[in-house]
TIVO-2410 file (N, C-alpha, C; in nm, 3 decimals):
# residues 155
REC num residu      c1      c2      c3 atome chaine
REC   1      X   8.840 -11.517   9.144     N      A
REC   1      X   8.823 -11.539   9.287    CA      A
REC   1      X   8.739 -11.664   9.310     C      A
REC   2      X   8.772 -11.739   9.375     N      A
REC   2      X   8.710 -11.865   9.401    CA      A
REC   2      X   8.574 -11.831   9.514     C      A
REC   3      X   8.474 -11.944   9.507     N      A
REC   3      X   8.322 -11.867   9.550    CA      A
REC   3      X   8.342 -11.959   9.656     C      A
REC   4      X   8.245 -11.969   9.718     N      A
REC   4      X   8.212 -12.085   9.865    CA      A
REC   4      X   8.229 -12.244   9.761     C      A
REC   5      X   8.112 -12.213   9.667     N      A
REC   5      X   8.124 -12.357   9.602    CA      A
REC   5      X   8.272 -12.409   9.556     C      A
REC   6      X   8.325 -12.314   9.478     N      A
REC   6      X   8.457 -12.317   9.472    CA      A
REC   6      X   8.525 -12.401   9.583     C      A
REC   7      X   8.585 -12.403   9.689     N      A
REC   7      X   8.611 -12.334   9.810    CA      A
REC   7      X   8.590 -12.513   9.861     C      A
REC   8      X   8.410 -12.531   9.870     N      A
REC   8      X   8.390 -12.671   9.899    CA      A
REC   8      X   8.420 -12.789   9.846     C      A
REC   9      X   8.454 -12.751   9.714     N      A
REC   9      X   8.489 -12.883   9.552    CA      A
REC   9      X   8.650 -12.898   9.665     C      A
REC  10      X   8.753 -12.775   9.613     N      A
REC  10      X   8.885 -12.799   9.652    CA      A
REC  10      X   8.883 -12.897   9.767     C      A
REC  11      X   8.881 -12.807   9.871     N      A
REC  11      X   8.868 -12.887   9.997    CA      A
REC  11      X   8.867 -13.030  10.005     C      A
REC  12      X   8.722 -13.098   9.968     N      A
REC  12      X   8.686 -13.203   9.907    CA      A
REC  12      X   8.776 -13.299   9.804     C      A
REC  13      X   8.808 -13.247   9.727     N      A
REC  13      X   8.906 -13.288   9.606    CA      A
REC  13      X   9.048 -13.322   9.685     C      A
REC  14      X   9.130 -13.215   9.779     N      A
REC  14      X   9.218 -13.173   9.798    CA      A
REC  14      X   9.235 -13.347   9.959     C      A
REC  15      X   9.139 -13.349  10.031     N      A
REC  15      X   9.114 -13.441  10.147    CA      A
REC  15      X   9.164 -13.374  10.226     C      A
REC  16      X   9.101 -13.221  10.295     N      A
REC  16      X   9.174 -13.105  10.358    CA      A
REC  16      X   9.047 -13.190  10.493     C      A
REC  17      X   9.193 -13.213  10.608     N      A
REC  17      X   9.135 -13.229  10.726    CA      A
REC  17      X   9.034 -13.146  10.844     C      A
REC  18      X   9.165 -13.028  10.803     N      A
REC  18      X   9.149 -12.947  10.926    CA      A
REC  18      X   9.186 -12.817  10.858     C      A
REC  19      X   9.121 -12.703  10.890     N      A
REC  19      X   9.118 -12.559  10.835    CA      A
REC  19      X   9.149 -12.472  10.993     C      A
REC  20      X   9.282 -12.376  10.930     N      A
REC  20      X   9.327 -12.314  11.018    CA      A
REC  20      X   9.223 -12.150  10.975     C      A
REC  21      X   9.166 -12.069  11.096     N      A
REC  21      X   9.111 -11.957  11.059    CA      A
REC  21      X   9.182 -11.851  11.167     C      A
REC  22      X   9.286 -11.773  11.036     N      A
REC  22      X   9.400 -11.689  11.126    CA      A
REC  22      X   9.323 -11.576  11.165     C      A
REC  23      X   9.393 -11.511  11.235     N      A
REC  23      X   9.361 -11.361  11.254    CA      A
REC  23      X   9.493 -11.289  11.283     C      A
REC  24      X   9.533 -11.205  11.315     N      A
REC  24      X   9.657 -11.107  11.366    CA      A
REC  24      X   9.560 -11.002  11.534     C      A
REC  25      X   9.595 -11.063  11.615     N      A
REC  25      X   9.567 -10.982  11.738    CA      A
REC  25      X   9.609 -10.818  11.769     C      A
REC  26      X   9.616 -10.767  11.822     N      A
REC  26      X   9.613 -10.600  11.823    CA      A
REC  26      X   9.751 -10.577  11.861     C      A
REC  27      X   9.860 -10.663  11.928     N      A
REC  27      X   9.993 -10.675  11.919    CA      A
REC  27      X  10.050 -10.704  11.801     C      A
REC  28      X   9.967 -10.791  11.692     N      A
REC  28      X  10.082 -10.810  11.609    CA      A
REC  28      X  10.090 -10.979  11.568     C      A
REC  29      X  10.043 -11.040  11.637     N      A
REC  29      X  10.089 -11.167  11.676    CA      A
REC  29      X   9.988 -11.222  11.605     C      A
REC  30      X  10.018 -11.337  11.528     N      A
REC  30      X   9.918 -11.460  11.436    CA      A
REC  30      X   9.882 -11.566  11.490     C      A
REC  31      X   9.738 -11.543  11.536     N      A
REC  31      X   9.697 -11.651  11.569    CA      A
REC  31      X   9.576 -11.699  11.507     C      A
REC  32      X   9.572 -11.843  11.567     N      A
REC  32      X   9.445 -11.911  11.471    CA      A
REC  32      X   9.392 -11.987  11.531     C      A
REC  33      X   9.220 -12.014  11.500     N      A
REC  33      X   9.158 -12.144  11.555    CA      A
REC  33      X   9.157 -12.258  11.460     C      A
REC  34      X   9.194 -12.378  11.472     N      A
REC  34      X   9.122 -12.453  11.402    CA      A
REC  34      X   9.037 -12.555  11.392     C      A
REC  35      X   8.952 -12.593  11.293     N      A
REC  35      X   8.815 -12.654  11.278    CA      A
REC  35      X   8.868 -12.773  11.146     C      A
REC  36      X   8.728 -12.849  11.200     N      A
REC  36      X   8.746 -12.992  11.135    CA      A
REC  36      X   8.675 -12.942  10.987     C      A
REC  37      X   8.715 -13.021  10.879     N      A
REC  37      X   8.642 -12.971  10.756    CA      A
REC  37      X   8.503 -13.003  10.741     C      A
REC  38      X   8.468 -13.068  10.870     N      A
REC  38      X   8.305 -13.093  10.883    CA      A
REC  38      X   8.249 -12.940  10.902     C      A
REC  39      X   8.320 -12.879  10.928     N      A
REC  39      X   8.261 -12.717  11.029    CA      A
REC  39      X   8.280 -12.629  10.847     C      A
REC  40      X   8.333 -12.688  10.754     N      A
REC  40      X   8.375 -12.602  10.642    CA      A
REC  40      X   8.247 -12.489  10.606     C      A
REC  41      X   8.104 -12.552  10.637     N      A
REC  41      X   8.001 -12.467  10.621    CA      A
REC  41      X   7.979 -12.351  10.676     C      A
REC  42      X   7.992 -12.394  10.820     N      A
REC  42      X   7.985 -12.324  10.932    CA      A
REC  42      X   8.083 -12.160  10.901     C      A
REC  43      X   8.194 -12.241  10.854     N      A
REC  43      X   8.295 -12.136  10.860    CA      A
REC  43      X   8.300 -12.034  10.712     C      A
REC  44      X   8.217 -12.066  10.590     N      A
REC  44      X   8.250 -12.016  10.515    CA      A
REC  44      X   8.071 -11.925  10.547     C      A
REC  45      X   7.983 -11.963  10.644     N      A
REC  45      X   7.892 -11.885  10.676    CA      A
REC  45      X   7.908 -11.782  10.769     C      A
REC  46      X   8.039 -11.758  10.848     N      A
REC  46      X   8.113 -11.653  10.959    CA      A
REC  46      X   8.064 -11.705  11.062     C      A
REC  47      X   7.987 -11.823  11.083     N      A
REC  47      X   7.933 -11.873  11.213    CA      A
REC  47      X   8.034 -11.901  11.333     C      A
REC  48      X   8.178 -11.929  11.290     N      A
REC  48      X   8.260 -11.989  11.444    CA      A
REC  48      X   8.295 -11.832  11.494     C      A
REC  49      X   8.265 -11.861  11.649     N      A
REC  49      X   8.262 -11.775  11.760    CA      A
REC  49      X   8.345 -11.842  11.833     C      A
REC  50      X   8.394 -11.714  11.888     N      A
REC  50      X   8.550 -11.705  12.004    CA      A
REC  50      X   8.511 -11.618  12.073     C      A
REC  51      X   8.584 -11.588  12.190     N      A
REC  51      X   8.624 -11.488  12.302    CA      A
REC  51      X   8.680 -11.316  12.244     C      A
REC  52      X   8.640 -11.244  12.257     N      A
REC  52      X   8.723 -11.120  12.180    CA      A
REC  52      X   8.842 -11.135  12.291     C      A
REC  53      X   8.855 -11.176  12.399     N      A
REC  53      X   8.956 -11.132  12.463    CA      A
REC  53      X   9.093 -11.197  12.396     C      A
REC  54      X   9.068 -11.308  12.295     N      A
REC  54      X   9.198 -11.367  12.209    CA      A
REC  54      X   9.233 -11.268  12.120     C      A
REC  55      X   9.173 -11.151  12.095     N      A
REC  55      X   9.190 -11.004  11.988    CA      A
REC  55      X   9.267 -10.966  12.069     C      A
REC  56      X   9.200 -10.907  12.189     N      A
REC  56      X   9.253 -10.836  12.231    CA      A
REC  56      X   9.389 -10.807  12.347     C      A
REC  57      X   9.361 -10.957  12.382     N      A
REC  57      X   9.522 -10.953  12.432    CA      A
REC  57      X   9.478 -10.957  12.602     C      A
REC  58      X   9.382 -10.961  12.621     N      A
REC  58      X   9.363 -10.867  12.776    CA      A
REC  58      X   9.206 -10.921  12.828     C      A
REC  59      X   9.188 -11.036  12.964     N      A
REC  59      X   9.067 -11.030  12.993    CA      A
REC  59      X   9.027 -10.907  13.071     C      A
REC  60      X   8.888 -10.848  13.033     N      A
REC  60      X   8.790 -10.784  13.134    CA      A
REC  60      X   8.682 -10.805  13.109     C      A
REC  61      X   8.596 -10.643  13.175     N      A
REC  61      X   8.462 -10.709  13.209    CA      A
REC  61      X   8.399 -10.642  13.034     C      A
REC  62      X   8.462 -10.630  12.973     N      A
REC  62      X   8.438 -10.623  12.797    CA      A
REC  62      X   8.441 -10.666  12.663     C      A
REC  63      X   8.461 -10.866  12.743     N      A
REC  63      X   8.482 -10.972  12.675    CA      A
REC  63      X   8.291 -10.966  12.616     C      A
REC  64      X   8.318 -11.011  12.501     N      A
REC  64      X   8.208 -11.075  12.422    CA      A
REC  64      X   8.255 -11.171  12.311     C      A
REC  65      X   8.137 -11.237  12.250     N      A
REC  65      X   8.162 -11.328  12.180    CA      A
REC  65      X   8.158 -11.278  12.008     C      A
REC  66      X   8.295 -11.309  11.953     N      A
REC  66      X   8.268 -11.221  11.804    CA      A
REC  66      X   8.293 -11.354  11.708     C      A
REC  67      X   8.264 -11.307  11.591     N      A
REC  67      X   8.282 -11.419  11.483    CA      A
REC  67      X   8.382 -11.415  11.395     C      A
REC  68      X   8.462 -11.509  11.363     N      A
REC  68      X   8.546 -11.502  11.199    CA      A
REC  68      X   8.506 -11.490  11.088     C      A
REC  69      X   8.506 -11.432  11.005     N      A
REC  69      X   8.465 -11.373  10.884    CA      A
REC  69      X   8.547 -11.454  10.775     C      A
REC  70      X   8.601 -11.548  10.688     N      A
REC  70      X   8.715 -11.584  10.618    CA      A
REC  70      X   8.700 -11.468  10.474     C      A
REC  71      X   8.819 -11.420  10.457     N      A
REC  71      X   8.844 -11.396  10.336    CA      A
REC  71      X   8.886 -11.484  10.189     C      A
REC  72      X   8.727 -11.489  10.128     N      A
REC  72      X   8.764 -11.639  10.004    CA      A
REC  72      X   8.870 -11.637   9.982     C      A
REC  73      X   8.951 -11.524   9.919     N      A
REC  73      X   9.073 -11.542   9.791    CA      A
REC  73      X   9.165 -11.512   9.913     C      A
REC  74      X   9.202 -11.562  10.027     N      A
REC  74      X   9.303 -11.632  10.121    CA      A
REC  74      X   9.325 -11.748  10.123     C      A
REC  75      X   9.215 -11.803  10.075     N      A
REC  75      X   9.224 -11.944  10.112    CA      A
REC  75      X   9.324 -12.026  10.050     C      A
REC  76      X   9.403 -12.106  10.115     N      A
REC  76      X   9.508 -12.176  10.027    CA      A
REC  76      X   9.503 -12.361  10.121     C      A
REC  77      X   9.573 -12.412  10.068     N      A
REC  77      X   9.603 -12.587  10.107    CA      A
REC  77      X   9.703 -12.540  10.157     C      A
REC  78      X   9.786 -12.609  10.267     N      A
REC  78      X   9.936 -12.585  10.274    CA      A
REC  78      X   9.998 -12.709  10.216     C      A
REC  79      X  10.089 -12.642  10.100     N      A
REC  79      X  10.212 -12.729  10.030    CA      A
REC  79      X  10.249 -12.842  10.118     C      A
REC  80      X  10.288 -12.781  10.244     N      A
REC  80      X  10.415 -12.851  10.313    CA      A
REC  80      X  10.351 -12.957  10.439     C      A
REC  81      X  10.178 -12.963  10.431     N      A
REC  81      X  10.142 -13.085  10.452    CA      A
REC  81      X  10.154 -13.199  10.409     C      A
REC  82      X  10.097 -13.340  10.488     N      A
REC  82      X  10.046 -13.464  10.427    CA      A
REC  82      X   9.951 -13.433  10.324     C      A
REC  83      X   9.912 -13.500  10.237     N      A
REC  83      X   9.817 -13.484  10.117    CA      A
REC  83      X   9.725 -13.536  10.226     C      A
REC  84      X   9.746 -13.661  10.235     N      A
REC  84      X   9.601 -13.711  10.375    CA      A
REC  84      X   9.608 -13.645  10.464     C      A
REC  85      X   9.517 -13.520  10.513     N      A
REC  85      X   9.473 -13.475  10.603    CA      A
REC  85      X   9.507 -13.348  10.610     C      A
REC  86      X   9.504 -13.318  10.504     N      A
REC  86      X   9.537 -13.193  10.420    CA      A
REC  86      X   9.498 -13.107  10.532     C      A
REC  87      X   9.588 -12.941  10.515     N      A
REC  87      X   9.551 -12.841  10.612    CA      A
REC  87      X   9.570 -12.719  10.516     C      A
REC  88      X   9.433 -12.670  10.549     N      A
REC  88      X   9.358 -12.525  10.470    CA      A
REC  88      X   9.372 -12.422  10.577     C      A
REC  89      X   9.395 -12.348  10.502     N      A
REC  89      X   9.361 -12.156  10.577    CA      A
REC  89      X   9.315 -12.029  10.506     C      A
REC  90      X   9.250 -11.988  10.594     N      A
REC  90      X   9.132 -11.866  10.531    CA      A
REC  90      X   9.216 -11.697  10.650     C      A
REC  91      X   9.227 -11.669  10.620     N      A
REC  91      X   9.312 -11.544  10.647    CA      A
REC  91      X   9.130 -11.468  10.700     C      A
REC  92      X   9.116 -11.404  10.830     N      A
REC  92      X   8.972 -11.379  10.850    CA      A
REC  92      X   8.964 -11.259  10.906     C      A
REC  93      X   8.850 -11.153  10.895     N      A
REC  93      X   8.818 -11.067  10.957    CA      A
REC  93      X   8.751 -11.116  11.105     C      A
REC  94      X   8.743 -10.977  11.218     N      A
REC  94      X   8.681 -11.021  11.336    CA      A
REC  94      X   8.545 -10.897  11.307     C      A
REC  95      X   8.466 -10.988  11.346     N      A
REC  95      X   8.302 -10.958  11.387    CA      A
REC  95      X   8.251 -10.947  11.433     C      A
REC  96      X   8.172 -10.827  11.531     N      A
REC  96      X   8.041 -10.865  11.609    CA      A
REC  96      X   7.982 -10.950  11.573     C      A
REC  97      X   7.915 -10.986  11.646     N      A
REC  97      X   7.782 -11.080  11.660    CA      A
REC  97      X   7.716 -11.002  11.550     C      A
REC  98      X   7.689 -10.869  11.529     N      A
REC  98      X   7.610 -10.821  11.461    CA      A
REC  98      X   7.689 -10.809  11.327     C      A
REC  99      X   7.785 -10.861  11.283     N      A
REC  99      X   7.813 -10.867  11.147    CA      A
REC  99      X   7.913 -10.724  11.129     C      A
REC 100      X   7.887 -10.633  11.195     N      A
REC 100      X   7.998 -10.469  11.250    CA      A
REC 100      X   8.121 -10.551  11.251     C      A
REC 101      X   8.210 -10.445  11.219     N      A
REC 101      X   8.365 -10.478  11.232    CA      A
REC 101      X   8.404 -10.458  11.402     C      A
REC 102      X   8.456 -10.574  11.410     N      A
REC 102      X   8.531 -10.570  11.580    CA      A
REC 102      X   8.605 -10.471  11.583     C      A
REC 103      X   8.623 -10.352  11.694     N      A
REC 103      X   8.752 -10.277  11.665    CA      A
REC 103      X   8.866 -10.296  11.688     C      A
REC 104      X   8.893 -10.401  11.715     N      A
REC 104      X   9.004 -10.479  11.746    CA      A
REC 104      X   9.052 -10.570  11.651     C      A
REC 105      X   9.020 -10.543  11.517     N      A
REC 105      X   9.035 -10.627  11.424    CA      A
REC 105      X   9.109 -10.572  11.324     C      A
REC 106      X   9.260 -10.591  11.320     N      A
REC 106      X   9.376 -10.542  11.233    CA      A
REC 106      X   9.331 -10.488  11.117     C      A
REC 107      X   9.269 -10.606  10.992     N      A
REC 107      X   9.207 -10.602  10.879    CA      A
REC 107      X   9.090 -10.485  10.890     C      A
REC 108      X   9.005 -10.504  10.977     N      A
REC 108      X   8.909 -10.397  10.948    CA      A
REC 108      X   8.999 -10.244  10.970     C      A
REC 109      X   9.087 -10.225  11.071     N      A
REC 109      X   9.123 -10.107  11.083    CA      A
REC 109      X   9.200 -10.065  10.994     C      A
REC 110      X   9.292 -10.108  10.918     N      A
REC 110      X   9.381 -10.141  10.819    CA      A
REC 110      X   9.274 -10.073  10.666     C      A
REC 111      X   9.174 -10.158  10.628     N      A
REC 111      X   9.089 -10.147  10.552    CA      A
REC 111      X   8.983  -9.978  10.581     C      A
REC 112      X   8.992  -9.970  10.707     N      A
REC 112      X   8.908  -9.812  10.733    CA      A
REC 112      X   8.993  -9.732  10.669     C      A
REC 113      X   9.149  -9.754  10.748     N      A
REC 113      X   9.222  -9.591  10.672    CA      A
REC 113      X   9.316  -9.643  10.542     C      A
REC 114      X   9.279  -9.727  10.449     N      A
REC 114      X   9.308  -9.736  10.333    CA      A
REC 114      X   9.208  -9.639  10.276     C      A
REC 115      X   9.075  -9.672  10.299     N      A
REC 115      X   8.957  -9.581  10.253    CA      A
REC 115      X   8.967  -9.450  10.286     C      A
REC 116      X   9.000  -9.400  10.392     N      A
REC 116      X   9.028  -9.290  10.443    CA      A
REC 116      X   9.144  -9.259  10.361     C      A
REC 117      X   9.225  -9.274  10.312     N      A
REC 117      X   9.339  -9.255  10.243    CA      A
REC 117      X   9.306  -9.223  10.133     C      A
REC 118      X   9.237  -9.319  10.038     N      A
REC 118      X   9.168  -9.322   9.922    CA      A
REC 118      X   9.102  -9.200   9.878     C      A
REC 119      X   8.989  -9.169   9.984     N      A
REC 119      X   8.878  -9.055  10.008    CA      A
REC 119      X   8.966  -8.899   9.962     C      A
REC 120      X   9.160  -8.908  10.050     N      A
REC 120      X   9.203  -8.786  10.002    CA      A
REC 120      X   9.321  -8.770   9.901     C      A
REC 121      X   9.286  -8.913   9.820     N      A
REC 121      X   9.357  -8.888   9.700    CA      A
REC 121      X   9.508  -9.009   9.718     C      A
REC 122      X   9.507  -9.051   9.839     N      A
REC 122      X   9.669  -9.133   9.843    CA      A
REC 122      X   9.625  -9.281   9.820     C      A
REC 123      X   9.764  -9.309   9.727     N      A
REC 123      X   9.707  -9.468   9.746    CA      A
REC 123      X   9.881  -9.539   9.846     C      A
REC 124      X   9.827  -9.643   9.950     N      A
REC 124      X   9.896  -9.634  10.019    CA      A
REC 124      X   9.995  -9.778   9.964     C      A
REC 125      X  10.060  -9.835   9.945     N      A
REC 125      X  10.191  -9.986   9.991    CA      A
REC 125      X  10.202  -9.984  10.089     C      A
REC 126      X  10.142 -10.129  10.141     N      A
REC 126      X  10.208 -10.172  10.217    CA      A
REC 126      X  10.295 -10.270  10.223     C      A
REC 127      X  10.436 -10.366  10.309     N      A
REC 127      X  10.470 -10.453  10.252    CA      A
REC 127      X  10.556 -10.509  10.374     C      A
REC 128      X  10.590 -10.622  10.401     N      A
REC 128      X  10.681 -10.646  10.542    CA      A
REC 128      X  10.837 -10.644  10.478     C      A
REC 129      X  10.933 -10.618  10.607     N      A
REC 129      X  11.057 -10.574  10.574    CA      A
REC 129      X  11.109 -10.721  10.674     C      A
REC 130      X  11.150 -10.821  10.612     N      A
REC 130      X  11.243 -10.964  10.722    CA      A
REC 130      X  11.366 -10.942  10.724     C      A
REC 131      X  11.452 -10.944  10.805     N      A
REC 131      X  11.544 -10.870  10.885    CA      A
REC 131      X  11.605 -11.045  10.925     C      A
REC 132      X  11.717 -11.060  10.936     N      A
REC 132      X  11.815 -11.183  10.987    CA      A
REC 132      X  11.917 -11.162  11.007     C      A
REC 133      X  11.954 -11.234  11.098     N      A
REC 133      X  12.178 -11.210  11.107    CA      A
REC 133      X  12.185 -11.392  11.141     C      A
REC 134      X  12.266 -11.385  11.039     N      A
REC 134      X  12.363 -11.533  11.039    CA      A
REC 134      X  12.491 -11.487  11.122     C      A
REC 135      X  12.503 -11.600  11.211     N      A
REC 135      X  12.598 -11.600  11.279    CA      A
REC 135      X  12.711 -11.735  11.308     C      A
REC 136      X  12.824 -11.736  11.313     N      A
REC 136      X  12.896 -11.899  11.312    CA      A
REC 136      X  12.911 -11.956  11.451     C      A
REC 137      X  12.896 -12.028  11.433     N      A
REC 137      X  12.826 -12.135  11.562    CA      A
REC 137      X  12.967 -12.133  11.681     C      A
REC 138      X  13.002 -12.153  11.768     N      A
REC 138      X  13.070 -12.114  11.837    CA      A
REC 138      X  13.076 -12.256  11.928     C      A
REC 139      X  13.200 -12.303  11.965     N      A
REC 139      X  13.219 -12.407  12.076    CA      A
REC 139      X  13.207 -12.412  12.226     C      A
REC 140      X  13.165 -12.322  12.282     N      A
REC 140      X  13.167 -12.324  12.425    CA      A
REC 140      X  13.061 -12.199  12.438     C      A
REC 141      X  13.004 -12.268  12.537     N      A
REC 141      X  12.865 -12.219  12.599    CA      A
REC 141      X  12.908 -12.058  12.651     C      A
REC 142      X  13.002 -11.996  12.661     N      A
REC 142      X  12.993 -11.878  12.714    CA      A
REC 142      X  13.101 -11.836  12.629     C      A
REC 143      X  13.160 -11.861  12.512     N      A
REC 143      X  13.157 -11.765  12.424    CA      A
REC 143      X  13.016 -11.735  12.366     C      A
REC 144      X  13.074 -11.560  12.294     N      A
REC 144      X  12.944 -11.511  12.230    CA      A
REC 144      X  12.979 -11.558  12.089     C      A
REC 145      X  12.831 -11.532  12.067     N      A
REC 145      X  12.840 -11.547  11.918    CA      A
REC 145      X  12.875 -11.450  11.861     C      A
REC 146      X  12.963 -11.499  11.711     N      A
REC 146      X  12.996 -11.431  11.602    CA      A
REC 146      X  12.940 -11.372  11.537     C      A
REC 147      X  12.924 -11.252  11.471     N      A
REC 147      X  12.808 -11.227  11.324    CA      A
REC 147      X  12.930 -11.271  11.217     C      A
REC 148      X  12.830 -11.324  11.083     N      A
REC 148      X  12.872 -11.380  10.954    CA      A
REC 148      X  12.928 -11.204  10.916     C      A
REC 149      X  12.838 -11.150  10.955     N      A
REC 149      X  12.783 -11.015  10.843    CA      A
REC 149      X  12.831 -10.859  10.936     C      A
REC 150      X  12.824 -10.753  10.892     N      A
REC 150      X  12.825 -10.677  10.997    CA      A
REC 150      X  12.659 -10.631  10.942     C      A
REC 151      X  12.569 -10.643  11.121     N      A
REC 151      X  12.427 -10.603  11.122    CA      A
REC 151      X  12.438 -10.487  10.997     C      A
REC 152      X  12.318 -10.533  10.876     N      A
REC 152      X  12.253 -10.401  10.791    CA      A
REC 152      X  12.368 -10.402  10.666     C      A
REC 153      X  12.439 -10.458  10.648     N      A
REC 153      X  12.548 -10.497  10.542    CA      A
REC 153      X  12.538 -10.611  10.511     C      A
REC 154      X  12.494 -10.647  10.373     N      A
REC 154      X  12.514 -10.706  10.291    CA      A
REC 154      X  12.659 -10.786  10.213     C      A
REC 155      X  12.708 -10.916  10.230     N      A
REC 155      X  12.831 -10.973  10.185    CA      A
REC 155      X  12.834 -11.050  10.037     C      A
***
């Protein structure tokens, strides 16, 4: 597992501009802030603060300010950048201010009933299922489209 120092060499080595710090919101949805690699300290200390209402999907009067947490062994370069101006991401937990897990924070809830799972003996997989239909392109705006495939069958 690579450490903070770790973490700062790459970066450095790598000429990583800008660091994306994801999260997954309570819908589902991936989102991220990102920071200049000047902030790399900042961020590998859980210091950058946001709005919980970007968790949660929803302003009220129960907005506060929580922190990103990065998970080290997330961290990756992306391949499919420029080498100059390289772009990093840290996959992150959400935080109170007080360092407590946000409850609005996928990973922490995810991570409670793994433990809870654990505690009565199950060990759980998880894993995503990507789903597509190819279809042949069609000449006129109000025909429908074709499927390649019939949906859930394999050719």
């Amino acid at each position: 597992m690579l450490t903070r120092e770790d973490i700062m060499e790459k970066a450095k080595e790598n000429r990583v501009k800008f660091i994306r710090m994801q999260i997954t919101d309570t819908f589902g949805v991936l989102k991220n802030i990102a920071v200049t690699s000047e902030d790399l300290e900042r961020v590998l200390a859980g210091q950058v603060s946001f709005d919980s209402s970007v968790v949660d999907g929803v302003i009220n009067s129960q907005e506060r300010d929580v922190n990103l947490l990065p998970d080290l062994s997330t961290f990756v370069i992306f391949p499919w950048r420029p080498r100059e101006g390289a772009v990093a991401r840290f996959i992150c937990d959400v935080a109170n201010s007080d360092g407590s897990p946000y409850p609005g924070c996928s990973r922490s809830v995810l991570k409670k009933v793994l433990g809870e799972a654990a505690q009565m003996g199950y060990e759980v997989s998880v894993g995503a299922e990507v789903e597509f239909y190819l279809f042949i392109p069609t000449t006129k705006a109000t025909q429908p489209s074709i499927p390649m495939t019939r949906p859930g069958f394999a050719t």
